[in-house]
PADREN-885456 format. One record per residue (C-alpha): residue number from 1; residue in one letter; y, x negated, z negated. Coordinates in pm, whole numbers. Example, Ala and Ser with C-alpha at 12.3 -4.5 7.8 and 13.67 -1.06 7.14 Angstrom:
<recs>
<rec num="1" residuo="A" Y="-450" X="-1230" Z="-780"/>
<rec num="2" residuo="S" Y="-106" X="-1367" Z="-714"/>
</recs>
This chain:
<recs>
<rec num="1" residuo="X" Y="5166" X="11881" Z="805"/>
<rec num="2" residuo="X" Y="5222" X="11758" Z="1169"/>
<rec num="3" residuo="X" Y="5002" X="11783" Z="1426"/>
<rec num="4" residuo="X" Y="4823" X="11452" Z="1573"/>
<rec num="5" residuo="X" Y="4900" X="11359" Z="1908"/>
<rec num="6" residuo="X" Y="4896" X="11611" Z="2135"/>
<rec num="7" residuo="X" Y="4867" X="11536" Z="2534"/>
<rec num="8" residuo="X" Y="5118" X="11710" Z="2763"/>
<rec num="9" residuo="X" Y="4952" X="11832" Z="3147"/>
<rec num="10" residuo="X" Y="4764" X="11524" Z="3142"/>
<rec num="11" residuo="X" Y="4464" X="11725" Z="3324"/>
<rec num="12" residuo="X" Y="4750" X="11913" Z="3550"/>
<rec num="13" residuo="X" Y="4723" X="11649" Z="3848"/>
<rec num="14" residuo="X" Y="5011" X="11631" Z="4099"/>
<rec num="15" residuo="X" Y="5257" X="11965" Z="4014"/>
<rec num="16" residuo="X" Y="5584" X="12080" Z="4011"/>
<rec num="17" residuo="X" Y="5732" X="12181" Z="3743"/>
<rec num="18" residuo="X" Y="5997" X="12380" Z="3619"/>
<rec num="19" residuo="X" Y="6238" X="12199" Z="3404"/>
<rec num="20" residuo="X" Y="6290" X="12461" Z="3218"/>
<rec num="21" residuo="X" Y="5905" X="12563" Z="3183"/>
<rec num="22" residuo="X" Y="5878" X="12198" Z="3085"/>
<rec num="23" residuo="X" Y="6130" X="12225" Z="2828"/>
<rec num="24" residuo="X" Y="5966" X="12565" Z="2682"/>
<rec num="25" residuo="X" Y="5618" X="12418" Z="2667"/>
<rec num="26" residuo="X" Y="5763" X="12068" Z="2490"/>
<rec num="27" residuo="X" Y="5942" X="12344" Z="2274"/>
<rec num="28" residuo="X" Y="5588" X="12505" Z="2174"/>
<rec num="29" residuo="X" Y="5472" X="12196" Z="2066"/>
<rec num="30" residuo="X" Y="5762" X="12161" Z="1852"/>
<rec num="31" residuo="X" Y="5673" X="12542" Z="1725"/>
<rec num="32" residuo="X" Y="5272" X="12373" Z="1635"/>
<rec num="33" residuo="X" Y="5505" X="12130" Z="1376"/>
<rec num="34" residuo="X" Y="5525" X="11865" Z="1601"/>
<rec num="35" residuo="X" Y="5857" X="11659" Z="1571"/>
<rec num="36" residuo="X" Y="6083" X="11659" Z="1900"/>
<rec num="37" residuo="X" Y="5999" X="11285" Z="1899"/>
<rec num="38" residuo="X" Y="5594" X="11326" Z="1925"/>
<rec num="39" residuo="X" Y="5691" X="11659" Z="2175"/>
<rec num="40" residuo="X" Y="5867" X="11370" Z="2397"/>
<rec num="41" residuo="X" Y="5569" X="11135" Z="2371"/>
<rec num="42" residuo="X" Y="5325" X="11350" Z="2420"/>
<rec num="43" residuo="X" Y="5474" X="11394" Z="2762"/>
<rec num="44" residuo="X" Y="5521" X="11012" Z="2822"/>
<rec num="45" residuo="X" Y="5342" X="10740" Z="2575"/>
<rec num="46" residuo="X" Y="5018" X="10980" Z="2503"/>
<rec num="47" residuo="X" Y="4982" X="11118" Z="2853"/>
<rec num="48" residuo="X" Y="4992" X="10667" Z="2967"/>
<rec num="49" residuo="X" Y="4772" X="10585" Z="2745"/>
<rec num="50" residuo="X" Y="4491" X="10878" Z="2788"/>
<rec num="51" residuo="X" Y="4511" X="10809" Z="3127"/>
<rec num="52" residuo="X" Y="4403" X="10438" Z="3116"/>
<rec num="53" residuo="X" Y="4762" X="10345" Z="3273"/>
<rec num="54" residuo="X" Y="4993" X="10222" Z="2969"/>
<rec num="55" residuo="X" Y="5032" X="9901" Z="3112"/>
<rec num="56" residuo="X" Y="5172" X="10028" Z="3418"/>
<rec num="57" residuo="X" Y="5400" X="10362" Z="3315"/>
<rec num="58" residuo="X" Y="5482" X="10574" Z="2948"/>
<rec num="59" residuo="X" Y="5745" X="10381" Z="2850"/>
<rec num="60" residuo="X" Y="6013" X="10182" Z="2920"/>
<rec num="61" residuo="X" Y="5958" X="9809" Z="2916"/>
<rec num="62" residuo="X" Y="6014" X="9518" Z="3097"/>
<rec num="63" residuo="X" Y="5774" X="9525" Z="3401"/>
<rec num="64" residuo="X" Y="5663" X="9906" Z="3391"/>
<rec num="65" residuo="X" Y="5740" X="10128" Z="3655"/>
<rec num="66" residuo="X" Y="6101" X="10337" Z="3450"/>
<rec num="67" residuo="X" Y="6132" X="10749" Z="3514"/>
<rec num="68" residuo="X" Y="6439" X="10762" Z="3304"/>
<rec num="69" residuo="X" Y="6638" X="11056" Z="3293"/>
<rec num="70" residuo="X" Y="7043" X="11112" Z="3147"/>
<rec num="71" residuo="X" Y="7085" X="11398" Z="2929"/>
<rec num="72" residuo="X" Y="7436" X="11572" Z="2787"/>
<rec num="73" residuo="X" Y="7299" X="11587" Z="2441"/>
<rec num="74" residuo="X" Y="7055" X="11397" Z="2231"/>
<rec num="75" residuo="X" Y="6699" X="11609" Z="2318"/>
<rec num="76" residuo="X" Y="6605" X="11505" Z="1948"/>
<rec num="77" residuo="X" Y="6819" X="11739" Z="1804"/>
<rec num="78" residuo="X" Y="6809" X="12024" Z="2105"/>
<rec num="79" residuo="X" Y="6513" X="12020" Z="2337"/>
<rec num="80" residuo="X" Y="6720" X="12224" Z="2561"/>
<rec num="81" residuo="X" Y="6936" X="11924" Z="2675"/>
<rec num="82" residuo="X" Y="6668" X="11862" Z="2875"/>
<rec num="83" residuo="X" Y="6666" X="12097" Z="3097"/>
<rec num="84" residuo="X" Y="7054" X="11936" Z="3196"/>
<rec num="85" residuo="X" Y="6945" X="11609" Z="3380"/>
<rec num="86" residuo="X" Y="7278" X="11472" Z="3521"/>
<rec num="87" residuo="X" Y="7090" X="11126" Z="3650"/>
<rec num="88" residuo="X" Y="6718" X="11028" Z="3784"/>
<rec num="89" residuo="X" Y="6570" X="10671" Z="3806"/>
<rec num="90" residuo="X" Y="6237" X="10635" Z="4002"/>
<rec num="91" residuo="X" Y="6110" X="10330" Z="3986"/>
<rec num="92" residuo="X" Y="6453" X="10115" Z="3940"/>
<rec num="93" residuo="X" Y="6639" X="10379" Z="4198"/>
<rec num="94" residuo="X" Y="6915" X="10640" Z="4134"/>
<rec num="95" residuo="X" Y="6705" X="10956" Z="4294"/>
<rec num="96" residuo="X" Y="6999" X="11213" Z="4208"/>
<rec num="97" residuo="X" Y="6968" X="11537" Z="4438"/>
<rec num="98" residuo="X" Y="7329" X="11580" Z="4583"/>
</recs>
């Protein structure tokens, strides 16, 4: 049985965070019988639309503000890959820390 929904530090307000922390937390989710995929939305999507602001940000579409993020691995299959971001978009611009 999988779990509903689940929101991911929605209520947190502006924070750093640990990629790795990140990671673990997404990864307890996962432990609750969430699949990777709803672990992953709960963190984007869910957290967008509880917050009144999926027309603006959650996912990535045509006229939303894009946070995307390039990966070695497919974070489906290992969470973990996560925590090895080798690229950061902004708002349509190439962030990476040098």
């Amino acid at each position: 049985m999988t779990c509903p929904a689940a929101a991911w530090r929605a209520d947190a307000g502006p924070t750093t965070v640990d990629a790795k922390q990140g990671v673990r937390e997404l990864g307890l989710l996962v432990e609750a019988d969430t699949t990777p995929m709803q672990a992953i939305q709960a963190a984007t999507r869910v957290n967008s639309e509880l917050l009144g602001w999926q027309d603006r940000i959650g996912t990535v579409e045509a006229g939303k503000l894009a946070d995307i993020i390039a990966v070695p691995g497919d974070p489906l299959q290992n969470l973990a890959f996560l925590e090895n971001v080798s690229f950061v978009m902004l708002g349509g611009r190439d962030v990476r820390q040098h």
